[in-house]
C-alpha positions as CSV (number, residue, x, y, z in Angstrom):
1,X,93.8,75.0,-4.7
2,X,92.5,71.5,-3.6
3,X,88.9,70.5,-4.1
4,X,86.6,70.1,-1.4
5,X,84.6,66.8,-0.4
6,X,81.6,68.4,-2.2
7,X,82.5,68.6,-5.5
8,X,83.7,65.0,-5.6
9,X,80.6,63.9,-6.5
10,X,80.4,66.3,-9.4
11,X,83.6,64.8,-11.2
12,X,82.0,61.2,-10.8
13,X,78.7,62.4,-12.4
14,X,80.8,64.0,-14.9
15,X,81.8,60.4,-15.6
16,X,79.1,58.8,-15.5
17,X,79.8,57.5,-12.1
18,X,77.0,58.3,-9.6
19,X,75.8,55.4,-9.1
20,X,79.5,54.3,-7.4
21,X,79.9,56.8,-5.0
22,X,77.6,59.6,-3.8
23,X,77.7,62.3,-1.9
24,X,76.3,61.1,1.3
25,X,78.7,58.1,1.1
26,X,82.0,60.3,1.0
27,X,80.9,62.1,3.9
28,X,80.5,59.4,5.8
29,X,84.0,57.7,4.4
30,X,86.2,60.9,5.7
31,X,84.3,61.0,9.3
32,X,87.3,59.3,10.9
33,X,90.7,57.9,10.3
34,X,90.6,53.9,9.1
35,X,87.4,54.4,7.3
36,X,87.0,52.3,3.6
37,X,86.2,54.6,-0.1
38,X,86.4,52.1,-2.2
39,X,87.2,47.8,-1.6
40,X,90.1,47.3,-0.4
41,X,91.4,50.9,-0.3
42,X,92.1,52.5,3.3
43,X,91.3,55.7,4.1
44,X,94.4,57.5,5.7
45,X,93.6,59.6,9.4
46,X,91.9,63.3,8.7
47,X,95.0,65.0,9.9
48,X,97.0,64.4,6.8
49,X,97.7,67.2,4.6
50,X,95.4,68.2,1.4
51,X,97.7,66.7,-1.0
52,X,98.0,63.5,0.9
53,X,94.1,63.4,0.4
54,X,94.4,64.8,-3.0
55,X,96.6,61.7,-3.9
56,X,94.7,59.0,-2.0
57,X,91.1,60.2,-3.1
58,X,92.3,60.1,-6.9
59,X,95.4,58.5,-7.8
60,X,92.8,56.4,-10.0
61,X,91.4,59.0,-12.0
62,X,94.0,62.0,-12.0
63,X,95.9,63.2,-15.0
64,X,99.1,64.8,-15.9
65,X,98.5,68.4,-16.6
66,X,96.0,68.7,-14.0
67,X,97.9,66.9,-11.2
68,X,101.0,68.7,-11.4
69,X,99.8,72.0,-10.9
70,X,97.8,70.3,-8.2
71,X,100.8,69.1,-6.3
72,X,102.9,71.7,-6.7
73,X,100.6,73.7,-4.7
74,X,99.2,71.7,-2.5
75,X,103.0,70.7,-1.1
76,X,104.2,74.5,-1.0
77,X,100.7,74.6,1.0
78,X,102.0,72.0,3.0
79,X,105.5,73.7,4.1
80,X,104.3,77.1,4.5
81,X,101.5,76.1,6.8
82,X,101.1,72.7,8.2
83,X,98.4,73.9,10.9
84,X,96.1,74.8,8.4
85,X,96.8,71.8,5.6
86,X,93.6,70.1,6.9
87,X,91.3,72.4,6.4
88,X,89.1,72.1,3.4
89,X,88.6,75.2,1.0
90,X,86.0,78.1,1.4
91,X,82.8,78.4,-0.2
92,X,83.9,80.8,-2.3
93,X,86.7,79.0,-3.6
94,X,84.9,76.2,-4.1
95,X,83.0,78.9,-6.8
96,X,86.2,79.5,-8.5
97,X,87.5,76.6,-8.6
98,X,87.8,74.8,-12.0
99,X,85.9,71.3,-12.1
100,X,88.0,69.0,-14.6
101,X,86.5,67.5,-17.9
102,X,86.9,63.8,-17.4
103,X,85.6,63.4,-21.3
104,X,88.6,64.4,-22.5
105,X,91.6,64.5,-19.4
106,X,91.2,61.1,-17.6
107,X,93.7,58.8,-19.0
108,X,92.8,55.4,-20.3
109,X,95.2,53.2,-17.7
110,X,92.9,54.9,-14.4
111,X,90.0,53.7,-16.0
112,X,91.2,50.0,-16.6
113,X,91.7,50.2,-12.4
114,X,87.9,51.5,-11.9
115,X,85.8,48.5,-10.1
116,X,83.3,46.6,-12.6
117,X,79.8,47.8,-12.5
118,X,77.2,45.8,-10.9
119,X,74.4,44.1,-13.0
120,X,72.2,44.8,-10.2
121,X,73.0,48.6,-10.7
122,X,69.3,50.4,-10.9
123,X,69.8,52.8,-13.8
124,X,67.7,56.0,-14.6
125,X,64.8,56.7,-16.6
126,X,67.0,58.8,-19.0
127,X,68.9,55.5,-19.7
128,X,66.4,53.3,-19.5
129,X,64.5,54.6,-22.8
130,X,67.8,54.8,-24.7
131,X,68.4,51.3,-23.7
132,X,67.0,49.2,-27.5
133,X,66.1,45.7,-27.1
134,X,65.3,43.2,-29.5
135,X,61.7,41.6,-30.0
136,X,61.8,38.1,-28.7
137,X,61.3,35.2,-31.0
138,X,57.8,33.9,-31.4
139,X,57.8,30.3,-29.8
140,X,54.8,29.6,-32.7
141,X,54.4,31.2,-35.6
142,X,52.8,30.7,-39.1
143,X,55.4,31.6,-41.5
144,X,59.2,32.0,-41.1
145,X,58.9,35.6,-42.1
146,X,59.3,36.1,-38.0
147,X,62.6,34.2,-37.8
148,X,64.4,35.7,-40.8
149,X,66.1,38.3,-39.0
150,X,67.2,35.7,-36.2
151,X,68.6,33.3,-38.8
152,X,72.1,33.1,-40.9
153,X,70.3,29.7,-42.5
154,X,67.1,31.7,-43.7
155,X,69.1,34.9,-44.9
156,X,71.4,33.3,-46.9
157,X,68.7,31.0,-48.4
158,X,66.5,33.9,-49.5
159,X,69.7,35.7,-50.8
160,X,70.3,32.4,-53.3
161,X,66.5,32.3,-54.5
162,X,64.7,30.1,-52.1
163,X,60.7,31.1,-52.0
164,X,60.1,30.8,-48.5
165,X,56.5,31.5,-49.1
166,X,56.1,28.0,-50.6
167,X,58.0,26.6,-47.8
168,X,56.3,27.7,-44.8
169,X,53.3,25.8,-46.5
170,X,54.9,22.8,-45.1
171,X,55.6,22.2,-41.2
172,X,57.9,20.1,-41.5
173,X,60.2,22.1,-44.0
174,X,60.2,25.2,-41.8
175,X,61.0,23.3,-38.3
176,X,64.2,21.7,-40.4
177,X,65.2,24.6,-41.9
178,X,65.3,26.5,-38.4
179,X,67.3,23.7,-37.1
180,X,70.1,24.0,-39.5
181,X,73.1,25.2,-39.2
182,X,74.5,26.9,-43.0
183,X,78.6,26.4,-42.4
184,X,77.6,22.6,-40.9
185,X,74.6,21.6,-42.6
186,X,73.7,23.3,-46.0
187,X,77.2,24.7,-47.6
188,X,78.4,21.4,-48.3
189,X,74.8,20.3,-50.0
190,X,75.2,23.3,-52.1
191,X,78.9,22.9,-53.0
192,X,77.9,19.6,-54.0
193,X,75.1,20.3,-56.6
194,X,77.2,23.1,-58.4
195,X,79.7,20.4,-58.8
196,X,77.0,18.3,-60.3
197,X,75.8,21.2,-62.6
198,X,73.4,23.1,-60.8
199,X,73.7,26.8,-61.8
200,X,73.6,29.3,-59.1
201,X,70.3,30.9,-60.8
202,X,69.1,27.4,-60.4
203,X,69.4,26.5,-57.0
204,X,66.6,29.1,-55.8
205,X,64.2,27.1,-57.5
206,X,65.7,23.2,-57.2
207,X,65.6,24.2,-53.2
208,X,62.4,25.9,-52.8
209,X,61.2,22.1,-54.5
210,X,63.5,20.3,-52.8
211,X,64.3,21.6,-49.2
212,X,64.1,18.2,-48.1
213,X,67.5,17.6,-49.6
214,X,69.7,19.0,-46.6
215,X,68.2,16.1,-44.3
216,X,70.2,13.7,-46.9
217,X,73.5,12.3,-46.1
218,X,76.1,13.9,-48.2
219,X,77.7,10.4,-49.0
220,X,74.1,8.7,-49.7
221,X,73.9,11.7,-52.5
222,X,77.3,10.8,-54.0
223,X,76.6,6.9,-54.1
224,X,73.7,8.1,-56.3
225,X,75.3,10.0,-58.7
226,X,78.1,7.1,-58.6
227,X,75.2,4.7,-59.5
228,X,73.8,6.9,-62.4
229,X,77.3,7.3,-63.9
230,X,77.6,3.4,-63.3
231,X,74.6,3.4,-66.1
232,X,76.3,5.4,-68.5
233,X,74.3,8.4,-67.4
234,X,76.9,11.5,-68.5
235,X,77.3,14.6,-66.3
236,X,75.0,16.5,-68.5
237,X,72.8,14.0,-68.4
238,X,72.4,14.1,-64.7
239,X,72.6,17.6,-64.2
240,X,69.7,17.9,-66.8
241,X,67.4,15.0,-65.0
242,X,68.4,16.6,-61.4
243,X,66.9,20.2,-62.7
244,X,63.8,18.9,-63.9
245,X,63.3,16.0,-61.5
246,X,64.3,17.6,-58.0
247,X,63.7,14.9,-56.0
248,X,65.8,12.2,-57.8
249,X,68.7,12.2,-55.8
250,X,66.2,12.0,-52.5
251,X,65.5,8.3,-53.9
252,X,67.4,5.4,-52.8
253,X,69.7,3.5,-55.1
254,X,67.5,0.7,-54.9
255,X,64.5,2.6,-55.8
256,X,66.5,3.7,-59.1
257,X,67.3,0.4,-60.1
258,X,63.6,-0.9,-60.1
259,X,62.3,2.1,-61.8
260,X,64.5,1.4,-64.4
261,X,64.3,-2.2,-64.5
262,X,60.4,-1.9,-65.0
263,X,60.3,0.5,-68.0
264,X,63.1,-1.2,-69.6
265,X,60.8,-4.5,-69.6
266,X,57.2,-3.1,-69.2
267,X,58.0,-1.3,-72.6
268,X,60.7,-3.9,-73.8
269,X,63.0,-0.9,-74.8
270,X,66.8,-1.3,-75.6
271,X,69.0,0.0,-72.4
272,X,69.4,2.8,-74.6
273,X,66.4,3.8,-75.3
274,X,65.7,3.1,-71.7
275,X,68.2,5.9,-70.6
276,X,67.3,8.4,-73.0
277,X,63.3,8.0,-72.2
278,X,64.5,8.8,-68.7
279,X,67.2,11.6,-69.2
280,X,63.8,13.4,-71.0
281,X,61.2,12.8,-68.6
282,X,63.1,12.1,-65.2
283,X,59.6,12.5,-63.8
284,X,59.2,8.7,-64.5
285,X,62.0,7.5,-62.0
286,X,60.5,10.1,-59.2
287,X,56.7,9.8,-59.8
288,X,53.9,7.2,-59.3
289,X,53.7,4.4,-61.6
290,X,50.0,3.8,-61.6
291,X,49.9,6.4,-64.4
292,X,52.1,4.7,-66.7
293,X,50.6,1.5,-66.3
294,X,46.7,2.7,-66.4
295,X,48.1,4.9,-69.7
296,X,49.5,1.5,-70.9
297,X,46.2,-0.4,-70.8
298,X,44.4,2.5,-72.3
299,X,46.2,2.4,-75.3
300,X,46.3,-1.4,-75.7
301,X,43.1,-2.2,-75.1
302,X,40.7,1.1,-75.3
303,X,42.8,3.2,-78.5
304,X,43.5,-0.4,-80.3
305,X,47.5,0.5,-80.4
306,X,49.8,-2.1,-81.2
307,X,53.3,-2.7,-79.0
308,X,55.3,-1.4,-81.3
309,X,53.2,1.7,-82.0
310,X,53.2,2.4,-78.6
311,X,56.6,2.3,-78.3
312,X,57.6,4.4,-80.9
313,X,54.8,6.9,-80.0
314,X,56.4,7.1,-76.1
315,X,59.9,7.3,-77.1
316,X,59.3,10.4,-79.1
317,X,56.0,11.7,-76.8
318,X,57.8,10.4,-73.3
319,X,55.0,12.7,-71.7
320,X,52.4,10.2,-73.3
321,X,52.9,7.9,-70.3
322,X,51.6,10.2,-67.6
323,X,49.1,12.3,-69.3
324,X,45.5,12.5,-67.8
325,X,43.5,9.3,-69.3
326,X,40.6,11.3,-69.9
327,X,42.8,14.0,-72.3
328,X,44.4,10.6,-74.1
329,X,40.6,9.7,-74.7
330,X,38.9,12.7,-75.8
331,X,41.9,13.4,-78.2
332,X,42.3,10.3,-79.9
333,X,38.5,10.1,-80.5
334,X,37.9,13.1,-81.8
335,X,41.3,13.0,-84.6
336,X,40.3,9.4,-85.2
337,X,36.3,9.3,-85.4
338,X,36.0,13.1,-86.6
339,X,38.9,13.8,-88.5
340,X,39.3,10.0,-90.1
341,X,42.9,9.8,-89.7
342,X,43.6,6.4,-89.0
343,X,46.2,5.3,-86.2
344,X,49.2,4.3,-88.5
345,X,49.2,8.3,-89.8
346,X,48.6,9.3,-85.9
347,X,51.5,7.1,-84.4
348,X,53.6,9.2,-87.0
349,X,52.6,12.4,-85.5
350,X,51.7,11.2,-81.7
351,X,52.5,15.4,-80.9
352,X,49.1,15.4,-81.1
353,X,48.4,14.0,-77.6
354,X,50.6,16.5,-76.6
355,X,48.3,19.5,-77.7
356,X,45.2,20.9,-76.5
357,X,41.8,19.5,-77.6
358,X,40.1,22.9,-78.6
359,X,43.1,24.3,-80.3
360,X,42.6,20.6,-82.9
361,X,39.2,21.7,-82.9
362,X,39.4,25.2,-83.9
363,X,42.1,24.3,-86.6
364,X,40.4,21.5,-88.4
365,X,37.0,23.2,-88.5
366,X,38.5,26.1,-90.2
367,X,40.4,24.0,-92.4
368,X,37.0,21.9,-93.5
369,X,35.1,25.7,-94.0
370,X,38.0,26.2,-96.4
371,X,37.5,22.7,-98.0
372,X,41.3,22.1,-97.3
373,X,40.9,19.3,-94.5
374,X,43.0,17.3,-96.0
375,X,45.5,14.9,-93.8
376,X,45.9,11.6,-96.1
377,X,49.8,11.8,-97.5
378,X,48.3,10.1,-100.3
379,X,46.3,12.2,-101.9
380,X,47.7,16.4,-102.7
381,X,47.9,19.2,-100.7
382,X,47.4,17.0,-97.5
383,X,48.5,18.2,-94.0
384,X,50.3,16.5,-91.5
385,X,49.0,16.5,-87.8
386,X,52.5,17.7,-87.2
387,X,52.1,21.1,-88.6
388,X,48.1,21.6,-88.0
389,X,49.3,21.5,-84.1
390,X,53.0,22.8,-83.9
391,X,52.4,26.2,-86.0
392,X,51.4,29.2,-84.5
393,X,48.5,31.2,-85.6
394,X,50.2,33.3,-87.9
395,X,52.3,30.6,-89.8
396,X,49.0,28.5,-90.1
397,X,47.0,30.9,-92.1
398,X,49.5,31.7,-94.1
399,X,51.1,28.5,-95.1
400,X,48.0,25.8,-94.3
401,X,45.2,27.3,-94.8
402,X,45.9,30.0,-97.4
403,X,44.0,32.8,-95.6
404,X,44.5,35.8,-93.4
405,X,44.7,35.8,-89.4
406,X,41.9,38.2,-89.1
407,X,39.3,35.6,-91.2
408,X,40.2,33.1,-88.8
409,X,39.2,35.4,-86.2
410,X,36.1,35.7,-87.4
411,X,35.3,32.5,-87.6
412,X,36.1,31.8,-84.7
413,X,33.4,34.2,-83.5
414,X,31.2,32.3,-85.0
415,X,31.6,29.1,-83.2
């Protein structure tokens, strides 16, 4: 039986498609011969039989099993009474007939021929509060927590370690690292410090310290490294001074050169002593040198060290050279004026600038309420400044000071 100009409109809202045609708009299509459905389709005169229509009105959208039964008697229709082909079907056949489910019968190839939708297409409240769309990116914001999502270059980033926390502290870091692309800008930075010796649990930390490293030229990094090497500076070498000096690489090969030009004659060190003071305090090529050179004058003029004293003291103690002047004072005054150890015993154990003042304090004054303060290697039973700082607790009872942990606890209550 063929389907009436009313239930059109239900098999496009089956679809999905009232918003192409409506009702009212097929009504008016089928008023007179010559009228236009769809662009560019004609309408063929009303007096044409039901499966004429039947074709025309849905050659788009038709399928197999449906159609055929469809034709077949619609064109048996057709022969047996053409007077009565153009009328449409009763009401009550209209109840009984069978409205198709597009879902699962409309074949893929009528679809492709279906006009685009239009952007300008008002759609329904029912679809509009399915419709999900993303939060827009903050134009200003105070930490890159709000861009993470948005960026591969931040993702990938946090995923190797980086502490964008610390970052964001920094203006300028965040605004560079948003502008970066990974594939262009940061995969070949990476690639090239694992080839240097950077582990992969290390770059999270080198990069949170360094971020400033991905505005370097790649080739400006290599002529660094080249320059190094040049020095006799092995790979271990510079992969060591690169971990624990982040921002060596950021400094010209000029820069280098002074910085080791003035240690190597400020201190009047051998080249290689000059490359092994660096290789274990990098910090010296990267960090300010009014440190070293107020340190220098300290203790020339205010400890009374000799040249040579100070050099051997520095090339075991490289930290000696930027340690806080007041520390180097305090310390040396209170093992050489209180204790009495003389600076030729100290410059044999210089550790002792490298340990903290109260821990010397509580150590010897224990030692001298035992009566075994006792640091001249001439006389018995003395003790080196070495061990009275490097031991731990338990070790120094027991081996130094011949006593139990828990008396030195108690004395120490008593200071």
């Amino acid at each position: 039986m063929a389907l009436s100009a009313q239930q059109i409109p239900r098999w496009f809202k089956s679809i999905k498609l009232t918003s192409l045609v409506t009702t009212t708009q097929l009504g008016q299509r089928f008023q007179g011969p010559g009228k236009t459905l769809l662009h560019g389709v004609s309408a063929r005169p009303r007096r044409s039989s039901d499966n004429c229509f039947l074709q025309w009105g849905f050659k788009t959208y038709r399928t197999s099993s449906l159609w055929s039964s469809s034709q077949s008697t619609n064109c048996s229709r057709q022969g047996n009474n053409s007077a009565q082909s153009t009328l449409l079907p009763s009401v009550s056949e209209q109840k009984t007939q069978r409205i198709p489910n597009f879902d699962s019968e409309l074949s893929l190839e009528g679809l492709d021929e279906m006009p685009p939708l239009s952007p300008l297409q008002p759609v329904s409240e029912e679809e509009a509060i399915q419709i999900i769309a993303d939060p827009p990116l903050p134009p200003v914001s105070f930490t890159l927590r709000d861009y993470v999502d948005h960026s591969e270059t931040l993702q990938k980033l946090v995923l190797l370690g980086v502490d964008l926390a610390k970052i964001e502290k920094h203006p300028d870091a965040a605004n560079l690292l948003l502008r970066l692309e990974f594939e262009k800008d940061i995969k070949q930075i990476l690639l090239f410090l694992k080839d240097l010796g950077i582990e992969d649990n290390q770059l999270g930390t080198f990069l949170t310290k360094n971020y400033a490293i991905f505005s370097e030229d790649l080739e400006n990094l290599k002529t660094r490294v080249a320059y190094l090497q040049s020095k006799n500076f092995g790979k271990a070498d510079i992969a060591q001074m690169v971990r624990n000096a982040p921002f060596l690489l950021s400094f010209s090969v000029e820069r280098l050169d002074n910085r080791l030009g003035f240690f190597q004659k400020e201190l009047e060190l051998s080249v290689k002593k000059t490359r092994d003071l660096v290789v274990r305090l990098p910090r010296l090529l990267t960090g300010s040198l009014e440190p070293v050179k107020e340190n220098m004058k300290v203790y020339r003029l205010e400890l009374g060290f000799k040249h040579n004293e100070i050099q051997h003291m520095i090339t075991k103690i490289p930290k000696m050279l930027t340690a806080n002047k007041r520390k180097l004072t305090e310390t040396f005054d209170y093992v050489h004026n209180v204790m009495n150890i003389p600076h030729h015993i100290i410059v044999r154990f210089p550790q002792v600038f490298n340990t903290r003042l109260f821990k010397v304090k509580e150590r010897h004054l224990f030692l001298t309420y035992l009566g075994r303060a006792q640091y001249d290697p001439a006389k018995p039973n003395y003790i080196s400044l070495d061990k009275l700082v490097s031991m731990p607790d338990e070790i120094f009872c027991e081996k130094i000071a011949k006593a139990s942990v828990r008396d030195f606890e108690k004395f120490l209550k008593t200071l």
